[in-house]
N, C-alpha and C positions, 0 to 999 in steps of 0.2 A: 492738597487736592488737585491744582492744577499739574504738577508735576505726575501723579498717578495717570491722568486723563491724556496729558502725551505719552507717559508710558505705554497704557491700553492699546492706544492711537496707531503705536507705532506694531506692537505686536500683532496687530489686525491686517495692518498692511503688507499688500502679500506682490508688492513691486519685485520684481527680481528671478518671481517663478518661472519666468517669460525664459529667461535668461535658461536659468536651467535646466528649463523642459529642454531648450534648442541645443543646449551643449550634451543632453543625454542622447536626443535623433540625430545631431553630429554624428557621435561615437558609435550611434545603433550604425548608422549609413558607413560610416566606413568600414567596420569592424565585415559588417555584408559583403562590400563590393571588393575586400580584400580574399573573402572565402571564395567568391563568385570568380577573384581573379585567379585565386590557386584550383578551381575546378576546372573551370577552362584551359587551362594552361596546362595542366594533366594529359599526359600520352593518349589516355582511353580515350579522353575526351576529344580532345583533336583528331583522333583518327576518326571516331564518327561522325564529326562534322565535317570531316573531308568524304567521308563516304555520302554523307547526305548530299554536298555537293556536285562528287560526282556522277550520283545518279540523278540528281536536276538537271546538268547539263546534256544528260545524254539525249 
């Protein structure tokens, strides 16, 4: 009986979720700011953020 009621015990306990909720928005986060760094870094892309700045400076 005692041995089923720490089994239950242990089954219920949900320590560790913590854990890998953070290691799944790690992997969302990088996984992003890797796409985010190959968009920006892209030709199109750079030229019109140079055109956007050159027409702010003018």
């Amino acid at each position: 009986m005692r041995l089923l009621r720490r089994l239950a015990r242990r089954l219920r306990d949900d320590r560790g979720m913590n854990t890998a909720e953070y290691a799944v928005g790690t992997l969302a986060a990088v996984a992003f700011a890797g796409i985010l760094l190959k968009v920006l870094t892209s030709g199109q892309v750079q030229a019109a953020l140079a055109a956007v700045i050159q027409r702010a400076l003018k």
